[in-house]
N, CA, C and O of each residue as an XYZ file, in Angstrom:
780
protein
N      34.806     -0.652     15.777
C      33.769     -0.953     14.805
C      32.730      0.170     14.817
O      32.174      0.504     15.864
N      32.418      0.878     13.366
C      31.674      1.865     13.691
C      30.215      1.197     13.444
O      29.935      0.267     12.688
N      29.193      2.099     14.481
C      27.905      1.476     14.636
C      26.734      1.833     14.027
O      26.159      2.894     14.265
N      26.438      1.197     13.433
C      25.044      1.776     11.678
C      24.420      2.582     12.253
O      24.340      2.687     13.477
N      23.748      3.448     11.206
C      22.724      4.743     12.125
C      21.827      3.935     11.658
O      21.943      3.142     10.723
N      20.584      4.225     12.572
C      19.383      3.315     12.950
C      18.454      4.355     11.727
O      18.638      5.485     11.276
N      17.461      3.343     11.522
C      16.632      3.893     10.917
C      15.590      5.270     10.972
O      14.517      5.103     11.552
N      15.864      6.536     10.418
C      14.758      7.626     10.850
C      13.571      7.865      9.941
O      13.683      7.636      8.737
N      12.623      8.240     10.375
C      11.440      8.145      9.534
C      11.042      9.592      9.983
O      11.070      9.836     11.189
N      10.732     10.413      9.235
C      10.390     11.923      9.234
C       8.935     12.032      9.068
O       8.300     11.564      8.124
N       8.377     12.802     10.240
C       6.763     12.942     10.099
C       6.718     14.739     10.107
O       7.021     15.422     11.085
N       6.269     15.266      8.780
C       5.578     16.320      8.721
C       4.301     16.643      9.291
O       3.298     16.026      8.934
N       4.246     17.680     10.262
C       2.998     17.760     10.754
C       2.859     19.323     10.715
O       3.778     20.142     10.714
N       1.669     19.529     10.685
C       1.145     21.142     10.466
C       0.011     21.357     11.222
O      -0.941     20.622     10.962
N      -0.126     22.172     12.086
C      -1.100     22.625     13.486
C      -1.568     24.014     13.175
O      -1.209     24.508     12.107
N      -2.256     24.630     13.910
C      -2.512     26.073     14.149
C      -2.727     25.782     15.948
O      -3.046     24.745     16.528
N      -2.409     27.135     16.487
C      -1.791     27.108     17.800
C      -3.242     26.225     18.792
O      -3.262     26.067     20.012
N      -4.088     25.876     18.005
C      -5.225     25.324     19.362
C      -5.429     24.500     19.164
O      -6.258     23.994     19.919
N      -4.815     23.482     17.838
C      -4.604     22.421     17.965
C      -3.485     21.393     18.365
O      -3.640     20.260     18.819
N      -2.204     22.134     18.058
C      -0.905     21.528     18.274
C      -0.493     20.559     18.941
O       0.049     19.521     18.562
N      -0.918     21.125     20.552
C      -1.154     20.038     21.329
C      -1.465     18.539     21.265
O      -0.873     17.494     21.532
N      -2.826     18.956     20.724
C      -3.219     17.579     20.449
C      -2.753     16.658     19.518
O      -2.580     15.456     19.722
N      -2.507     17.430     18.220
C      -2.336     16.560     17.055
C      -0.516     16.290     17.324
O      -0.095     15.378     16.613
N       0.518     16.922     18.193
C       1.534     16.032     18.731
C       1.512     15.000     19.322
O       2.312     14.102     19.061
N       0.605     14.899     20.234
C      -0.161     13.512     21.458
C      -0.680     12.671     20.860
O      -0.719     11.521     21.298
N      -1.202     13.012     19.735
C      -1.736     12.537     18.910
C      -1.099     10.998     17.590
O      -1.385      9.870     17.187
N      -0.267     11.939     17.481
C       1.124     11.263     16.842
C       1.756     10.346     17.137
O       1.811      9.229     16.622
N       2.736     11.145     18.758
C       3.212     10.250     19.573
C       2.673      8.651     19.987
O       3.119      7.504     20.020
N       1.169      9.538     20.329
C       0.734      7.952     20.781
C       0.549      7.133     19.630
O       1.104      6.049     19.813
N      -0.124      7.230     18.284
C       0.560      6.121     17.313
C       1.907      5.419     17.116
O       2.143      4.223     16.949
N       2.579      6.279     17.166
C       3.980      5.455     17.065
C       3.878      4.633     18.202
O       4.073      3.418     18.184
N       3.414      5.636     19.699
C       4.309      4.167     20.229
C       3.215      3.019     20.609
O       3.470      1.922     21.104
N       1.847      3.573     20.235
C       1.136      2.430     19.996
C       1.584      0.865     19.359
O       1.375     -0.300     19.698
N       2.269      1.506     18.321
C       2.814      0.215     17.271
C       4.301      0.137     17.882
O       5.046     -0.653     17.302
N       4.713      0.681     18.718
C       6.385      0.164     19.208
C       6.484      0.093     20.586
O       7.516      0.149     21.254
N       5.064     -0.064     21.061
C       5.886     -0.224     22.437
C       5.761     -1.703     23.014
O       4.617     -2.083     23.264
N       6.504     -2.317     23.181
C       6.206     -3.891     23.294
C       5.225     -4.566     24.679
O       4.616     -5.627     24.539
N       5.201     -3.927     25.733
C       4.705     -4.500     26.760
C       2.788     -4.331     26.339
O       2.274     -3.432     25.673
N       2.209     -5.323     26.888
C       0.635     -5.286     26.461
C       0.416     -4.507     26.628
O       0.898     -3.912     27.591
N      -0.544     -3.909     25.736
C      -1.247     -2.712     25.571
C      -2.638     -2.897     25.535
O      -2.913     -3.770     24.712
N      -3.945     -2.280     26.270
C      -5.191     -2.218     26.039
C      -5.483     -1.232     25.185
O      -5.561     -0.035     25.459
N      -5.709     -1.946     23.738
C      -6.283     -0.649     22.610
C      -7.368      0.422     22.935
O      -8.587      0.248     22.946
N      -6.766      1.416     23.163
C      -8.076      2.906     23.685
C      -7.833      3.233     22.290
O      -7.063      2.635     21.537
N      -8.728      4.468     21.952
C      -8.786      5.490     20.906
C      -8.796      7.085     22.186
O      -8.702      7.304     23.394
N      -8.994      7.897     20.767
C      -8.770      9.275     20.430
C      -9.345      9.961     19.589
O      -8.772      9.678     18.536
N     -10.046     10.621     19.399
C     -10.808     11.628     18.920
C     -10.095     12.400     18.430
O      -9.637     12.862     19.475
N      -9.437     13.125     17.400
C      -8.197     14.355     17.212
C      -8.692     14.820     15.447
O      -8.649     14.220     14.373
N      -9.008     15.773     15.749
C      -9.568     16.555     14.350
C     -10.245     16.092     13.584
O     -10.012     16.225     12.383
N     -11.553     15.235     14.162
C     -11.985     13.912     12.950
C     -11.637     12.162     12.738
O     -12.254     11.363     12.033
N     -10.749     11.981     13.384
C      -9.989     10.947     13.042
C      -9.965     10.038     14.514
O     -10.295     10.460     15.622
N      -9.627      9.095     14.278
C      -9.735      8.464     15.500
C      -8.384      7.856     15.651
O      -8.065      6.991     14.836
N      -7.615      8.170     16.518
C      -6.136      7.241     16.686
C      -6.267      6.522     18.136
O      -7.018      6.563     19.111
N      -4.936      5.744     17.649
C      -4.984      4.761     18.854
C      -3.873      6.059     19.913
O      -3.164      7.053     19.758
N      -4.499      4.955     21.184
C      -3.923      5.467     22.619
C      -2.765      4.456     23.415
O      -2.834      3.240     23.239
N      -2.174      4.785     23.907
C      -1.516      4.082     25.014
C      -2.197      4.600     26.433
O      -2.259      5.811     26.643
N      -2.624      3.807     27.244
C      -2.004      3.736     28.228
C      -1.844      3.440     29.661
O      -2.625      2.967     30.486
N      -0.398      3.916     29.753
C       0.615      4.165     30.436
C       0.591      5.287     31.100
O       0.546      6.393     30.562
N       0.628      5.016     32.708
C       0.811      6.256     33.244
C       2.202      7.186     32.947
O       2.471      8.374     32.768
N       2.983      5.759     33.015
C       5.062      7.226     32.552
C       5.260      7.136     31.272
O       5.984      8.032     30.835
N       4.777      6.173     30.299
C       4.740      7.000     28.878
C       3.756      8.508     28.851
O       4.214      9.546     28.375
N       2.363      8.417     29.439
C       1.315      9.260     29.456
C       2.362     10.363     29.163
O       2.754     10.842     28.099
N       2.779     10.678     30.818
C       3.373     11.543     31.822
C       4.574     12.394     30.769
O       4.710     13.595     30.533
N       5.423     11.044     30.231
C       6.493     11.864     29.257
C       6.236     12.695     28.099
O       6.877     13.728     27.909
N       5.069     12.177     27.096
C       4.380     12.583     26.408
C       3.726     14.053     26.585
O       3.863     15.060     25.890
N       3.088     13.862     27.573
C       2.810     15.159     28.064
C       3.354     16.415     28.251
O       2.845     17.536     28.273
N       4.988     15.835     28.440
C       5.772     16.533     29.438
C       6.617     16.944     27.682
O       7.063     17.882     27.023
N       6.439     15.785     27.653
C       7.518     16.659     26.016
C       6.590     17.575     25.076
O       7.055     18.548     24.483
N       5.272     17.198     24.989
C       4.310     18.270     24.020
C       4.413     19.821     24.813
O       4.625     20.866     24.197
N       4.240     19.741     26.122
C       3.936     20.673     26.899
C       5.290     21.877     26.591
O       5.226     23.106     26.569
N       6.833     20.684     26.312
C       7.510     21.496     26.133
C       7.975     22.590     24.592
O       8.567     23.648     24.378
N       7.323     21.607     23.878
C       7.146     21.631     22.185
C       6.360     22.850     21.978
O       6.575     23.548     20.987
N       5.304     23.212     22.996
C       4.370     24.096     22.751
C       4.457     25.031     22.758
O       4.216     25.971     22.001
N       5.158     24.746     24.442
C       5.685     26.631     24.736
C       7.141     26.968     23.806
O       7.583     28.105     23.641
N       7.500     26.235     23.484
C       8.854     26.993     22.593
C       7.990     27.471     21.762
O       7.930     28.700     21.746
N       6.980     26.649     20.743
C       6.661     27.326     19.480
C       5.944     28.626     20.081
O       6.249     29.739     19.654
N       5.065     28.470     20.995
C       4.332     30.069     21.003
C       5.346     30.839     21.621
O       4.884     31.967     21.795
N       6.482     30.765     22.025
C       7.472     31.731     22.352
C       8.271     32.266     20.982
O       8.684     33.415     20.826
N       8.379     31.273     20.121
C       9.044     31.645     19.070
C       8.023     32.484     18.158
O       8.416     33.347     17.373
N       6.672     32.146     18.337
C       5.346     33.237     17.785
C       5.558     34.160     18.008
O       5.549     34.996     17.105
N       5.920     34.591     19.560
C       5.880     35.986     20.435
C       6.972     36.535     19.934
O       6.962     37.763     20.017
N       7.923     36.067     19.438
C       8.889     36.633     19.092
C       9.347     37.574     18.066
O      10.417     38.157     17.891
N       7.658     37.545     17.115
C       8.131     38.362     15.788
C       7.732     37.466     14.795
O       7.203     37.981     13.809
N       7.858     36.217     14.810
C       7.715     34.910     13.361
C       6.293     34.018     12.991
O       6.063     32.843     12.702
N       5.303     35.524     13.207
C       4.502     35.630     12.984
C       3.963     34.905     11.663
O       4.726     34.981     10.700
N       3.104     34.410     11.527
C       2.484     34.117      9.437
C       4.052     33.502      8.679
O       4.094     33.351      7.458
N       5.090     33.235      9.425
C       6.054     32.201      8.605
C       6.295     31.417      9.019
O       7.468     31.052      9.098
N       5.115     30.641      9.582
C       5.313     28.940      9.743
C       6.478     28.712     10.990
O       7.610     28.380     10.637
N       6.265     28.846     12.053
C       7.403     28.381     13.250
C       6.995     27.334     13.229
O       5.863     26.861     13.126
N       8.693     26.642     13.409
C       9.341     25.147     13.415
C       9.512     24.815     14.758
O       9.597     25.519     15.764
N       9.550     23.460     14.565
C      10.335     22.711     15.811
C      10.558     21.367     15.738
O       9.900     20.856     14.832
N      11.228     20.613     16.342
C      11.640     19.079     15.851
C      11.424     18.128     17.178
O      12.148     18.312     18.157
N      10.975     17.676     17.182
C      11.128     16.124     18.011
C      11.503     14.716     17.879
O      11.555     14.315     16.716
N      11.717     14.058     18.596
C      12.504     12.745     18.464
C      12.156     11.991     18.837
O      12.340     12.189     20.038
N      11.554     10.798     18.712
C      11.872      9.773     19.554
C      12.212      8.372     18.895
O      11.946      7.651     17.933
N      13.079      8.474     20.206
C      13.819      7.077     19.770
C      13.981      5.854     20.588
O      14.126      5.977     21.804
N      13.969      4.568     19.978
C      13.960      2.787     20.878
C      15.181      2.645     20.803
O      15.899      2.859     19.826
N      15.539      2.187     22.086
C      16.921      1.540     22.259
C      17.407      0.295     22.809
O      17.122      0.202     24.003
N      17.820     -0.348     22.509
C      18.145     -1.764     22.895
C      19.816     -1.525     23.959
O      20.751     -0.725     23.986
N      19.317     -2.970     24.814
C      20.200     -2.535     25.654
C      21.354     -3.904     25.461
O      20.984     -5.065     25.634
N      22.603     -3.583     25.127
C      24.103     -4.432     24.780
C      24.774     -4.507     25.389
O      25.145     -3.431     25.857
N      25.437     -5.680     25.860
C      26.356     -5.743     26.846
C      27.534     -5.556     26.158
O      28.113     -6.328     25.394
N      27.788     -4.579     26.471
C      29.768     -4.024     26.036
C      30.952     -4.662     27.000
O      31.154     -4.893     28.192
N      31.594     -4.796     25.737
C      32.971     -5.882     26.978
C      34.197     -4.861     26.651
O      34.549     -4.515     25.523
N      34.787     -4.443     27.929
C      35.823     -4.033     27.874
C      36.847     -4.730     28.371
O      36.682     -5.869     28.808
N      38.023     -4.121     28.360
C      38.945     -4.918     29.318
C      38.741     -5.812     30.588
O      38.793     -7.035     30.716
N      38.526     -4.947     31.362
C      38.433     -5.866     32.816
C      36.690     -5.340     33.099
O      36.393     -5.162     34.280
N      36.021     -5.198     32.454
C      34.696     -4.874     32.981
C      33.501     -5.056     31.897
O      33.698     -5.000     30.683
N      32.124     -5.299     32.550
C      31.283     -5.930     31.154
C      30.380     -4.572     31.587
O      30.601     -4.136     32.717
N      29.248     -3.786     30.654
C      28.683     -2.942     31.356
C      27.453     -2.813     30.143
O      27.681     -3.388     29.079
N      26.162     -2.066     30.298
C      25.335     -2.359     29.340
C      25.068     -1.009     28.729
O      24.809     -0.050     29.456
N      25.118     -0.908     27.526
C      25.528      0.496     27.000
C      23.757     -0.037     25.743
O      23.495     -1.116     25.212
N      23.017      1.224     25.730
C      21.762      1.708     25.048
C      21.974      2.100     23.407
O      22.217      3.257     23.067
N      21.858      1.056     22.500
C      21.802      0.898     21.160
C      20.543      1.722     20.530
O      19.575      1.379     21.208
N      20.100      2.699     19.488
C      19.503      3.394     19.448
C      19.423      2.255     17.778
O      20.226      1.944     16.899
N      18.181      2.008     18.040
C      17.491      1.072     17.012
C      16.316      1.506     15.797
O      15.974      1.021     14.719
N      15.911      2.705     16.620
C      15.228      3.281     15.449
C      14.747      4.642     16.139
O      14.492      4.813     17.331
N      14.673      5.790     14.836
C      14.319      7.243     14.996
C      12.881      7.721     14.450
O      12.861      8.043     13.262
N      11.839      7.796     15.074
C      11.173      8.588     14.689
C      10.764     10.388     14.706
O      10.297     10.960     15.692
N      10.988     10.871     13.738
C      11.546     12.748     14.128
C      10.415     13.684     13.497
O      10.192     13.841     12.297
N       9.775     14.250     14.539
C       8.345     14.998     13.620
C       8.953     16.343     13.655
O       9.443     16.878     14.649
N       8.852     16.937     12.210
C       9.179     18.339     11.942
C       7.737     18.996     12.301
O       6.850     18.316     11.784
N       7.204     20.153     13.056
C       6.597     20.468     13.481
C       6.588     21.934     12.861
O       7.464     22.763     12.617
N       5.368     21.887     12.734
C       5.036     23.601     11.907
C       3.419     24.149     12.371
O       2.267     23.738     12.225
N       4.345     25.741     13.236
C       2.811     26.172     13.584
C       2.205     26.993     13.041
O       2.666     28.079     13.391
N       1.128     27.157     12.122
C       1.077     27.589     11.364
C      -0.319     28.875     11.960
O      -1.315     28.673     12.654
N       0.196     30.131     11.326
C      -0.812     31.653     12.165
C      -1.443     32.064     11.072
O      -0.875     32.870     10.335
N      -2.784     31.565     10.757
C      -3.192     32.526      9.587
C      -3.317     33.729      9.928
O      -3.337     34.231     11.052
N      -3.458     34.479      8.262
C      -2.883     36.119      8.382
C      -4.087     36.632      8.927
O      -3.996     37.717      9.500
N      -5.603     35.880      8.849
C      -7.065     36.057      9.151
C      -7.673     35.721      9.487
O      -8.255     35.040      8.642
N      -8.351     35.652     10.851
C      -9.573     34.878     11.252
C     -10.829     35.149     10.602
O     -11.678     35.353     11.470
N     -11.292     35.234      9.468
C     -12.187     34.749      9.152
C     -12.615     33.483      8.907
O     -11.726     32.754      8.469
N     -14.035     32.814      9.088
C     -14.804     31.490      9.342
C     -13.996     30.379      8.224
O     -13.466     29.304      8.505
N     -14.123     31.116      6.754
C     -13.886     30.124      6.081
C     -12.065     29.842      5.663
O     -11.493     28.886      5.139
N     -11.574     31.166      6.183
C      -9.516     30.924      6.560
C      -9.500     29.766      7.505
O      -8.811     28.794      7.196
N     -10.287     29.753      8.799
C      -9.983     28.345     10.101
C     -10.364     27.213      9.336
O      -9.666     26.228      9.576
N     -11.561     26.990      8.198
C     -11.820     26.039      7.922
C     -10.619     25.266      7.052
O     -10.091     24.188      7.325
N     -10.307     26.299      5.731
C      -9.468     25.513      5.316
C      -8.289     24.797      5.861
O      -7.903     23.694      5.475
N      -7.495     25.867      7.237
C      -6.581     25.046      8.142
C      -7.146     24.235      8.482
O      -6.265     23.394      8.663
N      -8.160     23.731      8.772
C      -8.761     22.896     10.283
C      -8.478     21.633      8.648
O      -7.545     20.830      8.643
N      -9.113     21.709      7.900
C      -9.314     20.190      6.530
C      -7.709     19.975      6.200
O      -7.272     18.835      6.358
N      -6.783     21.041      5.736
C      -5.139     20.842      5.912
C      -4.458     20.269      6.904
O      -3.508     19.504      6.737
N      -4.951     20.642      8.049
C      -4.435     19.617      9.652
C      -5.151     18.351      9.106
O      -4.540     17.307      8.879
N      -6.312     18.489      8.936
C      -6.914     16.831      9.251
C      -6.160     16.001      7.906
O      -5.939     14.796      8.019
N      -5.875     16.567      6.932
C      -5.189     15.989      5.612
C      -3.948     15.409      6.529
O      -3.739     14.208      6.701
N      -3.223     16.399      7.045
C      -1.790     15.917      7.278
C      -2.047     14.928      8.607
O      -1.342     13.920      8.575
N      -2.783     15.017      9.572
C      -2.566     13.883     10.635
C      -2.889     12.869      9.930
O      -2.424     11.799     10.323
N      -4.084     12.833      8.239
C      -4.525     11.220      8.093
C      -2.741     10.909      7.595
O      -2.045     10.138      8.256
N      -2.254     11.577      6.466
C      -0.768     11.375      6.051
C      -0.286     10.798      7.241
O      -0.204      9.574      7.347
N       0.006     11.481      8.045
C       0.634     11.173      9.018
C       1.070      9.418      9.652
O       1.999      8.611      9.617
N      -0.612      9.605     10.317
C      -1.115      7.853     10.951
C      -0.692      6.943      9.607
O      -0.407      5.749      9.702
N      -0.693      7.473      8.702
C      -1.324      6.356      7.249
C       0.525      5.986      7.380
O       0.907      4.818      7.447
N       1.428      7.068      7.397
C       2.631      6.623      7.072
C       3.405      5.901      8.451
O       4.362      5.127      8.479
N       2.599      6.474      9.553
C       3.226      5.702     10.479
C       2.698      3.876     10.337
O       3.387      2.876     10.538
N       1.541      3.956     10.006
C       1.481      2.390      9.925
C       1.515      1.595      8.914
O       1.490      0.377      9.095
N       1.590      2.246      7.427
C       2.677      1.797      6.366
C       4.336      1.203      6.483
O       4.884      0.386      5.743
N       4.994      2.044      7.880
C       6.063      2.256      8.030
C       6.478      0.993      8.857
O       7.308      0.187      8.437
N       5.679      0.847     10.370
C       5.468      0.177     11.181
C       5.946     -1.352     10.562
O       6.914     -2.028     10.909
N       4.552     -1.751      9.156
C       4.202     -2.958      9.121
C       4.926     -3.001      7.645
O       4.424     -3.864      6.925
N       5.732     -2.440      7.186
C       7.011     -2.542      5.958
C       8.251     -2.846      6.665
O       8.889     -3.765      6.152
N       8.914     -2.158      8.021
C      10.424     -1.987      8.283
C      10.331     -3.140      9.434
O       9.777     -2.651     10.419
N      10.628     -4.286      9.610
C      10.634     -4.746     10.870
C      11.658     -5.556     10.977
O      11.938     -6.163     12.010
N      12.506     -5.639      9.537
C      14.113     -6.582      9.846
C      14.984     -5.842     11.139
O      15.662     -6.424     11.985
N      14.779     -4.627     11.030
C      15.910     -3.739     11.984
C      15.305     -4.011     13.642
O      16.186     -3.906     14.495
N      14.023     -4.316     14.115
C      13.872     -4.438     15.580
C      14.634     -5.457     15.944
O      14.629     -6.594     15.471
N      15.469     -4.910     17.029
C      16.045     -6.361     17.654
C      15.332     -7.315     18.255
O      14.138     -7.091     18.451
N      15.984     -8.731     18.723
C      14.763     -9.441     19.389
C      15.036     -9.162     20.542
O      16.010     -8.485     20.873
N      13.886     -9.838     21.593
C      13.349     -9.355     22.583
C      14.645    -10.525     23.262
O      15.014    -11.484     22.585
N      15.019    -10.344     24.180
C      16.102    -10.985     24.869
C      16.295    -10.882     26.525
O      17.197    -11.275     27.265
N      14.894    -10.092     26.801
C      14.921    -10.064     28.026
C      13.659    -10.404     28.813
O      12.944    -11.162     28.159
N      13.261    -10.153     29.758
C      12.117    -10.347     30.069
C      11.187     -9.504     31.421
O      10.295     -9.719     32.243
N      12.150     -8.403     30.936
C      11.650     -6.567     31.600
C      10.115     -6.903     30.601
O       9.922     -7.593     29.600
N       9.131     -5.952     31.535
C       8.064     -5.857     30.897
C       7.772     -4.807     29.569
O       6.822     -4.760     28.787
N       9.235     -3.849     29.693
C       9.338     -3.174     28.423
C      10.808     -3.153     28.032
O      11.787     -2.489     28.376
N      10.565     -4.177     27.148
C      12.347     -4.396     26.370
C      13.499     -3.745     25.985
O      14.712     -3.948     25.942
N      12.334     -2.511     25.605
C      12.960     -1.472     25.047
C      13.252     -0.270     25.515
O      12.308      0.510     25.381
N      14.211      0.192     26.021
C      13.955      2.245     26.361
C      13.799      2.570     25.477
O      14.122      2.006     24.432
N      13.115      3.843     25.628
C      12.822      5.000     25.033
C      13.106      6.335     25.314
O      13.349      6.733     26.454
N      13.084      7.142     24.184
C      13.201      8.556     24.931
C      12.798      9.658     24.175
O      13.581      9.919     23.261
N      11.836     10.380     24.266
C      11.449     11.679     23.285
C      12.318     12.794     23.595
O      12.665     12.947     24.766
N      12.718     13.600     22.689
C      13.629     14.377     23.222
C      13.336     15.803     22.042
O      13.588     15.539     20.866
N      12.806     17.306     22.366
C      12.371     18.356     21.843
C      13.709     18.670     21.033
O      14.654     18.039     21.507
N      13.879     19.066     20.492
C      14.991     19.816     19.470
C      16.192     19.014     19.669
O      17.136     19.478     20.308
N      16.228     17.711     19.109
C      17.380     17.486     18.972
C      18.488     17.829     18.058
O      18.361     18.434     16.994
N      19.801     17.301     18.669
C      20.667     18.206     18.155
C      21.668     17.007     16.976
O      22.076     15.858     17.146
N      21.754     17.911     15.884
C      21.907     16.497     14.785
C      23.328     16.189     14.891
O      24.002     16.981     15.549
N      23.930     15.142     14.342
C      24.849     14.362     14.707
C      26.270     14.311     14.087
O      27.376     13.812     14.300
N      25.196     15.626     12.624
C      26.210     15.517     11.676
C      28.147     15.749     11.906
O      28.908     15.532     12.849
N      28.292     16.169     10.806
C      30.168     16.246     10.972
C      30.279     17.570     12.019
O      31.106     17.718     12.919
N      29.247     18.439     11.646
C      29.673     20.320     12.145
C      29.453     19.685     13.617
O      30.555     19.461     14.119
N      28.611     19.400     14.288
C      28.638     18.644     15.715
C      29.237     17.892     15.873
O      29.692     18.071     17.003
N      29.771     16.714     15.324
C      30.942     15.776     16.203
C      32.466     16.525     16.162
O      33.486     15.955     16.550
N      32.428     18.086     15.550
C      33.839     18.854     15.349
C      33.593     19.783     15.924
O      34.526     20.584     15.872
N      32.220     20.346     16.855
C      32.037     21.340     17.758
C      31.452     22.436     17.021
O      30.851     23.257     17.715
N      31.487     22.633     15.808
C      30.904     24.053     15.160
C      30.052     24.387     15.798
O      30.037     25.220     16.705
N      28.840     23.440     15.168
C      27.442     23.703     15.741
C      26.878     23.402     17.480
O      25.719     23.661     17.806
């Protein structure tokens, strides 16, 4: 039986290199503000104007961290590289997974259902000029795209909720998770080795 692809929701985001950081952490922690099931004490965030919600969690914190940290240095490596003033990319993932008990022949075992995708295309953007009023207009374009951003993550959140599975266990977090920097897509050229 082949198994439905889970729902992905694509977040455009646009930084300049001294904000990036943040406005990824930034992100992250909305989504999993609204998906992570175990109680949460609502904190905020301060991030270009705007105020988002926080998690936390010391090993969400920790992963978060650990995945921006890695998001970062690729893009300013891919800066250093020459791809200067044309917008360097990068992709992230994260995704909830529910956990299914698979029956095989002589053995039952619990295999991780991937229930929904959230994937931020990431763009760092180098103006050609530091002059006062070039940072400004980036700095009002970032703050445009994080409000887009939050606005679609919790449009998204509180529209799609037939696809969460129910809660069936009684772990204090139902769900795994996993952020993962450049993932690698699933299409036909990868399940035939091209890519």
């Amino acid at each position: 039986m082949e198994q439905r692809r889970p729902p992905e929701y694509i977040i455009e985001v646009f930084a300049d290199p001294s904000s990036v950081k943040d406005v990824v952490r930034g992100i992250l922690h909305t989504i999993f503000f609204h998906r992570f099931f175990p109680s949460v004490r609502p904190k905020t965030r301060d991030i270009l104007d705007l105020t988002l919600p926080v998690v936390e969690d010391v090993e969400l914190e920790t992963l978060i961290d650990q995945r921006t940290a890695t998001i970062v240095r690729q893009l300013d490596t891919s800066s250093d590289m020459g791809a200067w003033n044309t917008g360097v990319r990068g992709l992230m993932a994260v995704q909830f997974f529910e956990k299914k008990r698979r029956k095989a022949w002589f053995t039952k075992a619990d295999e991780e259902v991937c229930w929904e995708q959230w994937t931020l295309d990431i763009t760092l953007a180098t103006p050609r000029t530091e002059k006062w009023y070039v940072s400004q207009i980036v700095r009002k374009a970032m703050e445009a795209m994080l409000l887009k951003a939050a606005m679609k993550i919790v449009t998204t959140v509180n529209n799609e909720k037939d696809h969460i599975p129910p809660i069936t266990t009684s772990e204090t977090n139902p769900f795994p998770y996993q952020i993962i920097v450049n993932p690698k897509d699933d299409g036909w050229g990868a399940r035939i080795g091209i890519f």
